[in-house]
C-alpha positions in Angstrom: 0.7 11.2 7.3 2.6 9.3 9.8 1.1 8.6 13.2 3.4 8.0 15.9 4.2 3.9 16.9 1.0 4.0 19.7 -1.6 4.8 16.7 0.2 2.2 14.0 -0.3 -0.4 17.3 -4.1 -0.1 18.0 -6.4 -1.9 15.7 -8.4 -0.5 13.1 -11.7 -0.1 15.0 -10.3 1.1 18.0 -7.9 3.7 16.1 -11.4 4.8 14.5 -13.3 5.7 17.3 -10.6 6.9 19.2 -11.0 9.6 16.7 -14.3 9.9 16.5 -14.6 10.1 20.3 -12.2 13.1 20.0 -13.8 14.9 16.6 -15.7 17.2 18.9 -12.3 18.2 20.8 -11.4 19.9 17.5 -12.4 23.8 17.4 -15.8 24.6 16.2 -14.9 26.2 12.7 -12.9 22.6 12.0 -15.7 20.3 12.6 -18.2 22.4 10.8 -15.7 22.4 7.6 -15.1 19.1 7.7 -18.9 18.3 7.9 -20.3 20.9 5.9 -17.4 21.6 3.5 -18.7 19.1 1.1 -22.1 20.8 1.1 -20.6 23.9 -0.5 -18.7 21.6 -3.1 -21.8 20.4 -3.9 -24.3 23.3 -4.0 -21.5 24.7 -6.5 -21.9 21.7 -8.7 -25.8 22.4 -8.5 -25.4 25.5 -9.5 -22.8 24.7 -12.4 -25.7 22.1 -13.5 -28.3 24.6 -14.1 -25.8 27.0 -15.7 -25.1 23.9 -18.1 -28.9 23.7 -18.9 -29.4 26.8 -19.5 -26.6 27.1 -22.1 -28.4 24.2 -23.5 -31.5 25.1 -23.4 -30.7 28.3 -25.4 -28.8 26.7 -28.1 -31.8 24.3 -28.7 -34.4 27.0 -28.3 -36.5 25.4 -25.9 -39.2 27.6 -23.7 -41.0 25.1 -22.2 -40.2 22.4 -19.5 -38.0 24.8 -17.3 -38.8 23.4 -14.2 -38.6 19.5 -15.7 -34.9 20.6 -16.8 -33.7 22.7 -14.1 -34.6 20.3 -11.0 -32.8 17.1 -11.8 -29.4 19.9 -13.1 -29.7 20.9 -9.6 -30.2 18.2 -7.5 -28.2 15.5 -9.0 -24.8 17.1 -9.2 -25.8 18.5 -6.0 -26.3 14.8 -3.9 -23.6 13.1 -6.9 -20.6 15.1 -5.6 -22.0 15.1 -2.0 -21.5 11.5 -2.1 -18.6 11.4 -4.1 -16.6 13.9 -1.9 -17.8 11.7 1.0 -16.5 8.4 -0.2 -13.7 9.2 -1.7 -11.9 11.8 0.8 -13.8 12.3 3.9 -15.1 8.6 5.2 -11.1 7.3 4.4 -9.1 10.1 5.8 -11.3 9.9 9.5 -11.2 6.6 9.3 -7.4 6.2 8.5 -7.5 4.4 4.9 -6.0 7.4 3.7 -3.0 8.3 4.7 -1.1 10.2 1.3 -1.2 13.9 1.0 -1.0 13.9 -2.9 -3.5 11.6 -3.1 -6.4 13.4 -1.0 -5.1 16.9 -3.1 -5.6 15.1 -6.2 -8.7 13.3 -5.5 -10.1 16.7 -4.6 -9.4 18.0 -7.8 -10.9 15.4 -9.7 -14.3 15.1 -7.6 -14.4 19.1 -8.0 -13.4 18.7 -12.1 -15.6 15.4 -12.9 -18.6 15.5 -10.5 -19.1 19.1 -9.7 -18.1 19.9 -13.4 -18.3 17.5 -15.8 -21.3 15.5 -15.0 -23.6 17.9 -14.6 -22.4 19.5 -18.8 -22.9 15.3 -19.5 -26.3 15.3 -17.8 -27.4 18.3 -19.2 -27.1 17.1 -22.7 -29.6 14.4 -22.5 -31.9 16.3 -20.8 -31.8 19.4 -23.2 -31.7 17.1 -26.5 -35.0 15.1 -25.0 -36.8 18.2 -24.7 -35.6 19.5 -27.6 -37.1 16.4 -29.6 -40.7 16.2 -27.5 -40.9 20.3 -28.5 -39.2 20.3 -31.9 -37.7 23.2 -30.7 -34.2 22.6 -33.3 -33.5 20.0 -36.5 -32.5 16.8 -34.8 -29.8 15.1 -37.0 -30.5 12.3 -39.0 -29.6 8.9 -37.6 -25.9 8.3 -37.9 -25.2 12.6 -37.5 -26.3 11.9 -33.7 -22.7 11.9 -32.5 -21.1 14.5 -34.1 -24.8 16.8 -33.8 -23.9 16.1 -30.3 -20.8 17.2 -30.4 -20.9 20.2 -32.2 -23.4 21.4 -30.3 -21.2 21.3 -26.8 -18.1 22.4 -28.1 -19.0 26.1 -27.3 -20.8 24.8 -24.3 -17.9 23.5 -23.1 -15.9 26.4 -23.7 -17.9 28.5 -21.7 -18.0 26.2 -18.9 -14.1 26.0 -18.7 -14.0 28.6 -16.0 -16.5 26.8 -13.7 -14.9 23.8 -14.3 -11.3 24.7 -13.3 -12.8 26.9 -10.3 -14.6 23.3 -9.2 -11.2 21.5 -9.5 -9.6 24.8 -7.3 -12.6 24.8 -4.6 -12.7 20.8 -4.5 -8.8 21.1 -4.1 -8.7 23.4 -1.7 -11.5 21.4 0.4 -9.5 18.5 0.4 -6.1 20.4 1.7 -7.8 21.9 4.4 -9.6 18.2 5.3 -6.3 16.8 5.3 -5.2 19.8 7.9 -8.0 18.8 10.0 -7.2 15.1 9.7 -3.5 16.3 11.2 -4.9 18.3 14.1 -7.7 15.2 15.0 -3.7 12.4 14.9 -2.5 14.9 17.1 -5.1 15.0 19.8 -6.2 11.7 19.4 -2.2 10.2 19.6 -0.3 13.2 20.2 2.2 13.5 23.5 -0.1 16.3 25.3 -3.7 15.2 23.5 -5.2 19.1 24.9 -7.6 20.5 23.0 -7.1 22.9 20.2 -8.2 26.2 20.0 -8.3 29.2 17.2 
């Protein structure tokens, strides 16, 4: 995004909370998605984490421990992706370090894809296989087999968790674009020629 020569002028600090200061100029519906959109990112990576254990779960036969299992599926992919989406698109784009359309697009995909669905498959894997061991719910491989047992074990996991994943990398994507919009409108009134607010 190019700011016009007034913004590229100011100093870092000010340029920040020039923006800040005029955040709540924005109309409502833009300032609760840019606040809260991450939150819905992450709640679906919650949710894909307990859909992960339970595919697990039922491939390794294991009854007991559901709540053990299902809490940390749910609230570690939740608050992992809530900070990740934070850090790497929202804190940089108000505060100007991030300036390059593709890059927020693509960074949006990948915190979707990787934390909201590919850690919480990786995380669910431990978790499962532990329980699976205290219980003796399943044969564990013998030592050496751990890898591949590991492996063969997810392969259809991971098949049927293609769906969520590419909707994660489509929702984190999309959440990112419309960010980036948001970033647009908050240059404009912050540096733009008339600086009104904006409305619906």
């Amino acid at each position: 995004m190019e700011e016009n020569n007034t913004a590229k002028t100011l100093p870092k600090a000010l340029m920040l909370e020039m923006m800040v200061g005029h955040f709540e100029r924005l109309p409502e519906i833009d300032q609760k998605l840019y606040n809260y959109g991450p939150m819905y990112l992450a709640g679906n990576a919650g949710l894909a984490g307990l859909v992960a254990n339970s595919f697990y779960r039922r491939a390794l036969n294991i009854t007991q421990g559901r709540i053990a299992s299902s809490l940390p599926m749910a609230v570690l992919p939740f608050l992992t992706t809530f900070a990740l989406h934070n850090a790497t698109i929202s804190t940089p784009l108000l505060s100007g370090d991030l300036n390059c359309p593709t890059c927020v697009l693509m960074r949006g995909a990948l915190v979707g894809a990787v934390g909201g669905g590919i850690y919480p498959i990786l995380l669910a894997l431990p978790v499962n296989v532990g329980l699976a061991t205290t219980y003796n719910t399943a044969p564990m491989p013998e030592k050496g087999n751990t890898l591949r047992f590991w492996m063969e074990l997810s392969r259809p996991i991971l098949r049927k968790m293609r769906a969520v994943l590419v909707l994660q990398a489509f929702f984190g994507t999309y959440l990112s674009s419309r960010q980036l919009d948001i970033y647009a409108k908050l240059v404009n009134i912050t540096f733009g020629s008339g600086g009104e607010e904006l409305k619906d």
